[in-house]
Each structure stands twice: as C-alpha cells, then as structure tokens.
C-alpha positions as CSV (number, residue, x, y, z in Angstrom):
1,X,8.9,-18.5,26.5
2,X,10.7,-15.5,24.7
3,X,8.1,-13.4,23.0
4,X,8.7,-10.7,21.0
5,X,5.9,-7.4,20.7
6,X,6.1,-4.7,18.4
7,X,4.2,-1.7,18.9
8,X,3.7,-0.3,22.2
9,X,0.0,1.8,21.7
10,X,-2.8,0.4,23.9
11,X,-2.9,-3.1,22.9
12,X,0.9,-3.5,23.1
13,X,1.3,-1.8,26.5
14,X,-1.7,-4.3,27.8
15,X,-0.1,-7.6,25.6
16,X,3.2,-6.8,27.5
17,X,1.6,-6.1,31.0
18,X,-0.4,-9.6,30.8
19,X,2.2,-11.5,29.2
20,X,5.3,-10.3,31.9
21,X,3.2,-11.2,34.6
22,X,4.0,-14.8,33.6
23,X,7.3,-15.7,35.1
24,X,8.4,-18.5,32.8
25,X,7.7,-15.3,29.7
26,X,10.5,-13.2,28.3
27,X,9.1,-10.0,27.1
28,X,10.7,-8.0,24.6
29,X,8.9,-4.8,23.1
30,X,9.9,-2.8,19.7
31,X,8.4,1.0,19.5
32,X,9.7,3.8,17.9
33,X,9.1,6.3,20.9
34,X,11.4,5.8,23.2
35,X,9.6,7.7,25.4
36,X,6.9,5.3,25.8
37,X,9.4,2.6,25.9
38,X,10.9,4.2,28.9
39,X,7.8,4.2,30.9
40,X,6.8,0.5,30.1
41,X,10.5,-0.6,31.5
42,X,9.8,1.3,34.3
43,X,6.7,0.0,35.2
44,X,6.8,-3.7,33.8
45,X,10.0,-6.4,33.5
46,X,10.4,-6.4,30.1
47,X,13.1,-5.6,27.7
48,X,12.6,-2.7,25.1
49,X,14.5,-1.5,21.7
50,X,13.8,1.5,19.8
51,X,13.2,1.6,16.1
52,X,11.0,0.4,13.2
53,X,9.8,-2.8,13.9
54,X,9.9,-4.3,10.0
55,X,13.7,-3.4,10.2
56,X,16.0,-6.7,10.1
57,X,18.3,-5.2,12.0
58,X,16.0,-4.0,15.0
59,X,14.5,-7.1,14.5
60,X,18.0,-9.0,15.4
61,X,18.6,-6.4,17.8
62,X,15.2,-7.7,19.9
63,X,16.1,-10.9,19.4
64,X,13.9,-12.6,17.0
65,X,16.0,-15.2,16.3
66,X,15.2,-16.7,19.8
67,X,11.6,-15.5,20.2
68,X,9.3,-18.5,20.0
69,X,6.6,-16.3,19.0
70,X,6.6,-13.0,17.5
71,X,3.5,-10.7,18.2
72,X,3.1,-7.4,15.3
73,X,0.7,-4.9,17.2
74,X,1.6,-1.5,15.5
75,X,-0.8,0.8,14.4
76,X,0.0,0.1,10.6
77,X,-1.0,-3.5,9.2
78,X,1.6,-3.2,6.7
79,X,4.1,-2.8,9.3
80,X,3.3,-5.8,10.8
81,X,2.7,-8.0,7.5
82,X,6.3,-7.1,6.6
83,X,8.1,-7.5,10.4
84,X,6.5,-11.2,10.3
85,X,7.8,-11.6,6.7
86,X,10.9,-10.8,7.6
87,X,10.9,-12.7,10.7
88,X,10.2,-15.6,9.2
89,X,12.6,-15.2,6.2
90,X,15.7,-14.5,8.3
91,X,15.3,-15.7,11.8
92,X,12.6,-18.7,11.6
93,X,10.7,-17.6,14.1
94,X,8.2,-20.5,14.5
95,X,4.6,-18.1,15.5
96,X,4.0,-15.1,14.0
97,X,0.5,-12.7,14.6
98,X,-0.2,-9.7,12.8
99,X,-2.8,-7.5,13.9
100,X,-4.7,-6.3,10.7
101,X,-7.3,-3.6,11.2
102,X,-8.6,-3.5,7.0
103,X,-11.0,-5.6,5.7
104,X,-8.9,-5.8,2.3
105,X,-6.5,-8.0,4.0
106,X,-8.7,-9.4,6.5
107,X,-11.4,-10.8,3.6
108,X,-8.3,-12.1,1.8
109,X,-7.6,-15.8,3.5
110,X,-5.6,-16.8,0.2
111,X,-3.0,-14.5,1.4
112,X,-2.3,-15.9,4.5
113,X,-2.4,-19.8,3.0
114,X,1.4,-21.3,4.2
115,X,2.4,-20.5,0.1
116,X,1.3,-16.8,0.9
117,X,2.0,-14.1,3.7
118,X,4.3,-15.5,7.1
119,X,2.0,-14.7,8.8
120,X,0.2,-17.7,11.2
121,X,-3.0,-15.8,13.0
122,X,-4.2,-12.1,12.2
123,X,-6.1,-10.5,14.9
124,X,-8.3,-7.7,14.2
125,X,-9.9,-5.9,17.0
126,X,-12.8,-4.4,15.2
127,X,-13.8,-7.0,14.6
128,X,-13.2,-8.8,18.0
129,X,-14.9,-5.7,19.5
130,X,-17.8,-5.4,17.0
131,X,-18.4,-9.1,17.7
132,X,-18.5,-8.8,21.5
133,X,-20.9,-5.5,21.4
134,X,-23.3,-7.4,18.8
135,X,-23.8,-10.1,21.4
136,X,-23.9,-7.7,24.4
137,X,-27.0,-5.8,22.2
138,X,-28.9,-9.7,20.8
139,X,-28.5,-10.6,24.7
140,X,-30.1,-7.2,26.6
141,X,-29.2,-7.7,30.8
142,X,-26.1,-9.0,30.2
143,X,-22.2,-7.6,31.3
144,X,-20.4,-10.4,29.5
145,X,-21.4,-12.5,26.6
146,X,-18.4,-14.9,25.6
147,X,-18.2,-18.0,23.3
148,X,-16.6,-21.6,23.8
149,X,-15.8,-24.1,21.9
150,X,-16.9,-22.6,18.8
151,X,-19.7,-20.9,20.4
152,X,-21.5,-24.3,21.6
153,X,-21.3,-22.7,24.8
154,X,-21.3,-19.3,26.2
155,X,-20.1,-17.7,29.5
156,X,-22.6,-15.1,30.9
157,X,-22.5,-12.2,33.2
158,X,-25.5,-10.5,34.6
159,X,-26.4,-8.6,37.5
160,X,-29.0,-9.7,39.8
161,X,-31.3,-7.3,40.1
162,X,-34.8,-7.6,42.7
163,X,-37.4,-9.4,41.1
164,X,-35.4,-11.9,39.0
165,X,-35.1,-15.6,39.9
166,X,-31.6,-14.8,41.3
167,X,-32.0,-12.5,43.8
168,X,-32.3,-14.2,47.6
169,X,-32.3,-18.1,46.3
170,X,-29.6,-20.5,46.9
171,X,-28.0,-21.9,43.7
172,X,-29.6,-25.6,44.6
173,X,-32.7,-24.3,43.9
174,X,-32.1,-23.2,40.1
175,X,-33.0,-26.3,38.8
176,X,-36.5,-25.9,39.9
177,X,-36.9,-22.8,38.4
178,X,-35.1,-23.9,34.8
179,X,-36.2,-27.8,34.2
180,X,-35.2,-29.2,31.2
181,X,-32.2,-26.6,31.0
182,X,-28.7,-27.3,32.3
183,X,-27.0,-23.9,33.5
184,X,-24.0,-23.9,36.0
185,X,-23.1,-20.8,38.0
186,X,-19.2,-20.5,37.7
187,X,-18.3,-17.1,39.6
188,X,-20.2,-14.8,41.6
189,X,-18.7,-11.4,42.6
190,X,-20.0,-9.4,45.4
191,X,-18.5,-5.5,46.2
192,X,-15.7,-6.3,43.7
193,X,-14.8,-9.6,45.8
194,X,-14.9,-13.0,44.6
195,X,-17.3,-15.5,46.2
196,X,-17.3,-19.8,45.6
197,X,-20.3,-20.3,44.1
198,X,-21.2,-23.6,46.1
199,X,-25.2,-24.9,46.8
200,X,-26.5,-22.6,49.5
201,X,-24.7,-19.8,48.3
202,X,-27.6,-17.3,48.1
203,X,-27.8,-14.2,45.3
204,X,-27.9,-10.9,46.6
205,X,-29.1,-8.3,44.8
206,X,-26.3,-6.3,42.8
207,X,-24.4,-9.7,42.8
208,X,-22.5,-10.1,39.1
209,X,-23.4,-13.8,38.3
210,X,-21.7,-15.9,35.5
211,X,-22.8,-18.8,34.5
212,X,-22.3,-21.5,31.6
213,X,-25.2,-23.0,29.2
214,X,-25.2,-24.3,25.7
215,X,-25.9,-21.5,23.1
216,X,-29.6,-22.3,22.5
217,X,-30.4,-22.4,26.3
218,X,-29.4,-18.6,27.1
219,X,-32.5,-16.4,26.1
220,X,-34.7,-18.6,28.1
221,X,-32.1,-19.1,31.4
222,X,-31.9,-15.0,31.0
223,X,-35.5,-14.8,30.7
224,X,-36.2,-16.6,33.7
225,X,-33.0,-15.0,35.6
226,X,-34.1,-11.5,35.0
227,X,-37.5,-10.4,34.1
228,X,-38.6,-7.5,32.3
229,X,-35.0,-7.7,29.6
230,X,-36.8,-6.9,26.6
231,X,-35.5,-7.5,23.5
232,X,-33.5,-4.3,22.1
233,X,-34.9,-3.5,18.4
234,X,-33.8,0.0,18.2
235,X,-30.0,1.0,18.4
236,X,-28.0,4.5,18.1
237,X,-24.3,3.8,17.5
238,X,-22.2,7.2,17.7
239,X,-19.0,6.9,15.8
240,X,-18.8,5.5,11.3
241,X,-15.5,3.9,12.1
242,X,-14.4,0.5,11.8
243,X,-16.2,-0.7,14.5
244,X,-19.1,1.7,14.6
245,X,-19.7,0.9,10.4
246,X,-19.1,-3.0,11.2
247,X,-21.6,-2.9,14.2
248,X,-24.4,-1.1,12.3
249,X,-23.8,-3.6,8.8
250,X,-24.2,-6.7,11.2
251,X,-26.9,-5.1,13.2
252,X,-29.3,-3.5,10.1
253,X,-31.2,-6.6,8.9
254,X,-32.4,-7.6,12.9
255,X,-32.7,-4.2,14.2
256,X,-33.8,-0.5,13.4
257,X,-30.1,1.2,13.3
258,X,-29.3,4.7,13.7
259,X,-25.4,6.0,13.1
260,X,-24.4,9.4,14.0
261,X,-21.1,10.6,12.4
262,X,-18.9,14.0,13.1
263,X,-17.2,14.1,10.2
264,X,-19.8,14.7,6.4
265,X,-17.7,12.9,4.3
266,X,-17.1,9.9,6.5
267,X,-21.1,10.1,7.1
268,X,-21.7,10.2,3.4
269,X,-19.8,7.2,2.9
270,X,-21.2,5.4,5.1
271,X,-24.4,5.8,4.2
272,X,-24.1,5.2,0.4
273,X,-22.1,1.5,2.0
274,X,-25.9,0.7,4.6
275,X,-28.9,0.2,3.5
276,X,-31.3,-0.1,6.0
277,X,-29.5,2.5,8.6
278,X,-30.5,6.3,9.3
279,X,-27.3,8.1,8.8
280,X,-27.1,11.7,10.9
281,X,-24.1,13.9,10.4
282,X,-24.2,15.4,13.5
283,X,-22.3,15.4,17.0
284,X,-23.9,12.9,19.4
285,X,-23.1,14.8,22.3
286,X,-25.0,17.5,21.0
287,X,-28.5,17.4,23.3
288,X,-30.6,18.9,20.7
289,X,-29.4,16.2,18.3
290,X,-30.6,13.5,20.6
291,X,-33.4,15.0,21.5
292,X,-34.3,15.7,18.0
293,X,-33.9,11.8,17.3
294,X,-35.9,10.1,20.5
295,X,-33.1,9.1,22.6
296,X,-35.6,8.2,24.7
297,X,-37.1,5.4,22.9
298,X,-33.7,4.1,21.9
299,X,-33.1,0.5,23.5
300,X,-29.3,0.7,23.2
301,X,-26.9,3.8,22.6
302,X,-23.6,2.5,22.0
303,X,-20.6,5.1,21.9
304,X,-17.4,3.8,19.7
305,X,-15.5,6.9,18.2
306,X,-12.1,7.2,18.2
307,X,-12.4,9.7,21.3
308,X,-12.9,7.8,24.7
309,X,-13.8,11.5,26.1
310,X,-16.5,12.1,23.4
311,X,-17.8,8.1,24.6
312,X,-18.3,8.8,28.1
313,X,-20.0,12.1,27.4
314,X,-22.1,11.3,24.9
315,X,-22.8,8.1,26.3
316,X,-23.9,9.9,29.9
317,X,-26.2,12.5,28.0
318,X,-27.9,10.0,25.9
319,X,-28.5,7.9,29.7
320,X,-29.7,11.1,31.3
321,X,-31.7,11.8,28.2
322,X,-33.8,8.5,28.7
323,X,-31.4,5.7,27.0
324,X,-32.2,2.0,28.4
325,X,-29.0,1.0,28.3
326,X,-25.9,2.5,27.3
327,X,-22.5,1.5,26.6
328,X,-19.0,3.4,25.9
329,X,-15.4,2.5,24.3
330,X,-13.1,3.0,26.7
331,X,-9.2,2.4,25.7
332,X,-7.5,2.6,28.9
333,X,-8.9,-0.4,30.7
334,X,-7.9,1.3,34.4
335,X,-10.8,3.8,33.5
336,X,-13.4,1.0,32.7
337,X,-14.5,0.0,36.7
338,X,-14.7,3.7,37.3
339,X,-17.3,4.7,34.6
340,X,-19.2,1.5,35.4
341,X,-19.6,3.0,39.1
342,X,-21.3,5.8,36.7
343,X,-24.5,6.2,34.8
344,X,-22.9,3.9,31.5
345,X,-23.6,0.6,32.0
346,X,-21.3,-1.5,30.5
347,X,-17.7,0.2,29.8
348,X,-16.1,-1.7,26.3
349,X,-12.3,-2.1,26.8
350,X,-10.8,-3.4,23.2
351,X,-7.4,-4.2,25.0
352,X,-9.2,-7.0,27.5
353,X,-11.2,-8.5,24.6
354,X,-8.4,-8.2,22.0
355,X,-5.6,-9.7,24.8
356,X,-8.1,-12.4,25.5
357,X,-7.9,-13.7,21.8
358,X,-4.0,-13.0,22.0
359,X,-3.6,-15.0,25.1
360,X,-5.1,-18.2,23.6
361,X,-1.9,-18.2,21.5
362,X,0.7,-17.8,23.4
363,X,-0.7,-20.2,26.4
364,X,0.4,-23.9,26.3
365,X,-1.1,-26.8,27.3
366,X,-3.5,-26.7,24.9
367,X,-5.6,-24.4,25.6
368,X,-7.3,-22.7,22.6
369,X,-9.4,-20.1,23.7
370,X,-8.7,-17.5,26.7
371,X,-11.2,-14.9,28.0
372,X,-10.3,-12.1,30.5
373,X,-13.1,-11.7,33.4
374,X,-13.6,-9.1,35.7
375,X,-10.9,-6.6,34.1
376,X,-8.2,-9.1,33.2
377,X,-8.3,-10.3,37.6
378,X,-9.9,-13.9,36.7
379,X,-10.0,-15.5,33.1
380,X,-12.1,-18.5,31.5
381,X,-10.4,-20.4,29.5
382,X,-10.9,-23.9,26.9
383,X,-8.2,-26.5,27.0
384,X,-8.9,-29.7,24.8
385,X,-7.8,-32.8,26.2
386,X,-4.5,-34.6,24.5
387,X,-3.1,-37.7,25.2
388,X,-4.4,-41.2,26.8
389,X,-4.7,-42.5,30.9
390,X,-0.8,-42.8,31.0
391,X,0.1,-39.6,28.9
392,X,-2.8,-37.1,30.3
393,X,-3.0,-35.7,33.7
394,X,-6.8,-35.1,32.9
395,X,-7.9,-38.4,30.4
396,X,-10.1,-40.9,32.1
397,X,-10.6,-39.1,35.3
398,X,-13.7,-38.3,36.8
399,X,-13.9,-34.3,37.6
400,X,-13.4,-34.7,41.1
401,X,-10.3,-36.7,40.7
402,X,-8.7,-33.8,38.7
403,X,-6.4,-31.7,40.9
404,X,-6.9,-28.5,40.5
405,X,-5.6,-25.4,42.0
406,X,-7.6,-23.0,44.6
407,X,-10.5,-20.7,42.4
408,X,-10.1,-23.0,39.9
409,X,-13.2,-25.1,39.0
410,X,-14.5,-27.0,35.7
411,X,-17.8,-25.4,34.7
412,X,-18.2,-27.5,31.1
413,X,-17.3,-30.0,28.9
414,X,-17.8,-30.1,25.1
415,X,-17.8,-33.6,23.5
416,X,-18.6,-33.6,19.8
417,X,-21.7,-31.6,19.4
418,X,-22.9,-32.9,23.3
419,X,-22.2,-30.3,25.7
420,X,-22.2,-31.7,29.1
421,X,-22.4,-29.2,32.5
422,X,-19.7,-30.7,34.8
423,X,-20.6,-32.6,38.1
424,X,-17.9,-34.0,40.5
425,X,-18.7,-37.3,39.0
426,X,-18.2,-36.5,35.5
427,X,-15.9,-38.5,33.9
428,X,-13.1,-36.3,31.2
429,X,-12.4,-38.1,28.0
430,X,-10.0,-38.4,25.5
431,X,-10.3,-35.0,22.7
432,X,-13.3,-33.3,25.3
433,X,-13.1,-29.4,25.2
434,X,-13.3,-28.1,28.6
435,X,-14.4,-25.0,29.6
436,X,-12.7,-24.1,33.2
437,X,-13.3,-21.1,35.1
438,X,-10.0,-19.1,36.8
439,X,-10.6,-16.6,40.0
440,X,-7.1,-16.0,40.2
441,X,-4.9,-16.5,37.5
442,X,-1.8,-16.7,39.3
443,X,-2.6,-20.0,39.6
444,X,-3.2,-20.3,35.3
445,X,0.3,-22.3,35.1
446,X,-0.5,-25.0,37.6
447,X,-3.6,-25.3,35.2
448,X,-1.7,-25.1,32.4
449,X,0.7,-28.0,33.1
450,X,-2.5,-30.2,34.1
451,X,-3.4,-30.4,30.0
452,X,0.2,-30.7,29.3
453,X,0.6,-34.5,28.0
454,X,3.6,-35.9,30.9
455,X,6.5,-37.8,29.4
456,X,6.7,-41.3,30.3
C-alpha cells in the first residue's frame, strides 16, 4: 500500500515508524525541514520530499497520484484541509485524513459531508487524548482503559497489587470470585515480558493484567480485582490548553476540578469558558502553590502543558507532595517506560493513542478499530466479519477452528448488542465484531489476511 504523510513533528515521525514496519507499505513523508527529513531516512525506509505539503507540485513530487491513502499530520489544520483538497481535486487519491486540532472545524460535520471538504476521517488528538485520560480518571487503578466496538466492550490494564483478588490465584479460579460477570484475561506482562495467559497461570504481584468485559461489568470486576481503588472526586489538571481545557469541561459536572495555568490571560479565558472549576494562575511546579492548594488531598494530578519537562516535574512534586495518583504528557513515547520506572504512575504518550486511531484506517481486512499495548510492542485490535462459509476464512467456524498465528488469541465477540467472551467452542458468525488480542504484531498481516473475504 503506498501511503503518503505530511508533516514530520511527533505524530508524523511515529505514523511513519509504525507504518514502514509493515513490509507490503510504501512510506512517503512531506516536511519542510529537511533536516528532520534527513534523520527519519536514516533511521526508517521511507521516502522523503521537502516542501509545503498543500503545494500541487510537492504533492506530485511525493507521489499522490499513486498513494492509496493520503495522511495530513502538520501542525496547521489548514494545511492539511487544503493538501487533501488538493489531492483529491488533481490526483484522486481514494483516502484522505486530516488531523484537525480546533474545535471550529471539528464541531462542524456539515463541512466534511461528501458535497463539503475532501476530506474522509479527521483525527484530533486532543481530543483522542482528553478521552483516554477521562477514562483513566472515571476508572482509578487502571494503566489502560480502551473501547471496542463502540465502547460495548473495553480492554483493561491494571497492576496486581497484594491484597487484590489477582495476586497468587490461577486465572481458573476468577469465576469464583466474579459470578454472574464474564471477564477474560487477554495478556499478562511480567518484568516487561509477555506471558500466555492460560488456566493455572498464577498472578504475581506487580504483574500488568488486561483483560476484556462488557462496559457495565468493569467497576465491579475492578472492585473485586483490586481493593481499596476509591473513586477519584477531586482532580488538579496543570496546563489550559486544548487538552487540559477539554479535560476539565468534561470532568466539572462529576468531579471537583482544579486548573492551574502559567500564562494570565490564557487562565482568564479559561475560566470565564468553566463554570464549576477553580482556575489558579500560577506555576504548578511551584511547591508553595501546591502546597497552598492541598495537593495532598487531590485524588488525581494530571500534567498536560505543552512542555513534557514542566509534566514530569510538576507531576513528581505534586507525587512527593502527597498526590494519589499522578499522571504526565509525555511526547516522545521512548521516554514513557522510563518515567513509569519513576514516581508518575502512568506516562500519557499522544503519539501511541493518536497512531492507534490512525492505524485502524490504514489496516485491511476489515478491521476498524486498532489499539497500541504495551508502547506500540503488542496491539488489540476489532475486525468485523465479512463474507459467508465459502467467502470468509473466519464465518461459521468455531474459535478453535480459526488458525491463528502464535500470541494471537480472540478475547471477544460483539454480536448486536450481545457481547459474548470467547471460548474454544465459540462459534464466529456472519457481521460479529471481534475483539482479538496481538503480543507480537509482526504477526498483524497473517491476521489480517484471516478477515480478508478469499476469492473463489
């Protein structure tokens, strides 16, 4: 497949890492800094061409008139609403995302109707962020909170910790402990290593755990899973950016919210757009400014300026300062396993969730939703069965019949509003939604070509 990038900041560099990796992709990648483009050819096998990506003839010069899918992921969204325009116009190129950062486009769906904008997905990664650190805060414990098949089911990550129903009990024996609640352990990682979750694999403590339930079932499986995870009412977000406004807006009704902003007249605007959120103007690495606003009895302190070094400081002093939990943007995703190791407890990496969104996209065989695990090592992904018995390498068989690669294993199936946890006997139908786990994904084609419909 013979993709096309444009922009080479964060997200670019990691959309171009992931999507080289893939022998059957051709990566090409449009910057204006040559500089950066030289590193990324050394470093990845991808093509590069310098200049402005809305240009035609750049544009011709990457070769958009053979790219199946064109991916706009410079820092301006106008930039990218124009370089799909013109894609489209000249060259035909059948896919085209735009990532869009403001709301003014993004609350505008009229514009992207197939009379408006050529434009076929926009990605925003506030909002994909903002959305992923909301459910981190509504579920406290977890690592991971992700949604399936339009959030009927959701992947978990925890860490077992001593005292919770995890720690020293083989998987077999979580049915006793959760009756009338179906939960299926996908992946368990021990010392950074993957191990096969099978029936008398026993927990350790410090294990990371995911598992699969239906949406409704995960506050009680977490309650029983790990005792003691209060619910978090009060939250300190440092940083009246995108995210750190959008987080505190969707946060303010359930929660008592607190923002702290650097800059007075970003601060002042915030607060005159909230209603029910303490605005500080203030620097929330300052000590006496925490200490001044109970950063002790704060359940959450989430850290989500613009500045990754001002995340990992602040978010460190507000841990040391009595914090429950606290968590810190990060933008290069090398640095996230590092500060994990450290006093933050969960390290947010907007490239992995934004490329995981991306991914689903550009992947074929159906699959419609992609989710990176474990810093971008193993994914989860939803493919949704086409085809009949003769057409489908998937319909009509039972779960065990299905040959899938090594690591690979089928956690869930979605059919209609049922959603079934998957047993060896389970029989795959016609238009289910199956949630499949991936420990390696250089096995992700093999998986791929399973919910591929063969030609007969």
């Amino acid at each position: 497949m013979k993709i096309l990038i444009l922009g080479a900041g964060q997200v670019g560099r990691t959309a171009a890492q992931a999507l080289s990796r893939e022998e059957a992709n051709e990566v090409t990648v449009v910057d204006m800094n040559e500089e950066v483009l030289r590193d990324l050819q050394d470093r990845l096998d991808v093509r590069t061409v310098a200049g402005n990506a809305a240009h035609p003839t750049v544009l011709e010069a990457a070769g958009a008139a053979e790219a199946e899918i064109i991916v706009a992921l410079t820092s301006s969204d106008e930039v990218n609403l124009v370089a799909c325009d013109v894609a489209f116009t000249l060259f035909r190129t059948p896919t085209k995302i735009a990532r869009i950062r403001a709301g003014e486009y993004a609350s505008r769906p009229e514009l992207f109707r197939p009379d408006g904008l050529s434009v076929d997905v926009i990605i925003s990664p506030e909002q994909l962020v903002t959305e992923y650190v909301e459910r981190l805060i509504l579920h406290p414990g977890t690592l991971q909170v992700l949604d399936f098949a339009d959030g009927k089911v959701r992947l978990v990550g925890v860490r077992a910790r001593r005292g919770g129903l995890l720690v020293g009990h083989a998987l077999r024996e979580l049915p006793k402990h959760l009756p009338n609640i179906e939960v299926r352990v996908v992946a368990i990682y021990r010392d950074g290593h993957s191990i096969a979750p099978e029936g008398d694999t026993v927990i350790a403590e410090g294990d990371e755990v995911f598992f699969l339930a239906a949406r409704e079932d995960i506050r009680r499986a977490m309650a029983e899973m790990r005792h003691g995870d209060d619910p978090a009412r009060r939250v300190t977000i440092a940083g009246g950016g995108h995210i750190g406004y959008r987080l505190a807006k969707s946060l303010q009704k359930t929660n008592q919210v607190k923002l702290i902003e650097r800059d007075a007249r970003r601060a002042r605007r915030v607060s005159e757009l909230l209603e029910n959120v303490i605005v500080l103007h203030g620097d929330a690495a300052d000590e006496e400014l925490l200490i001044e606003e109970n950063i002790d009895s704060t359940d959450v302190f989430a850290a989500v300026t613009n500045s990754e070094e001002a995340n990992i400081l602040s978010a460190m002093l507000a841990k040391r300062l009595g914090a429950h939990k606290v968590m810190a943007l990060i933008n290069r995703p090398s640095y996230t396993e590092l500060i994990e190791s450290s006093t933050i407890d969960i390290a947010i990496s907007p490239q992995t969730i934004t490329i995981g969104s991306l991914l689903a996209f550009v992947r074929r065989g159906d699959v419609v939703r992609v989710h990176a695990l474990r810093r971008g090592a193993s994914e989860a992904l939803e493919a949704v069965v086409n085809g009949d018995e003769r057409s489908s390498r998937v319909a009509g068989r039972t779960v065990a019949e299905i040959p899938l690669p090594e690591g690979a294993s089928i956690g869930a199936i979605v059919r209609g509003e049922e959603v079934i946890m998957a047993h060896h006997d389970t029989r795959v139908l016609t238009d289910d939604h199956v949630i499949l786990f991936l420990a390696d994904r250089r096995h992700l084609e093999a998986v791929e070509r399973l919910f591929q419909r063969t030609q007969r």
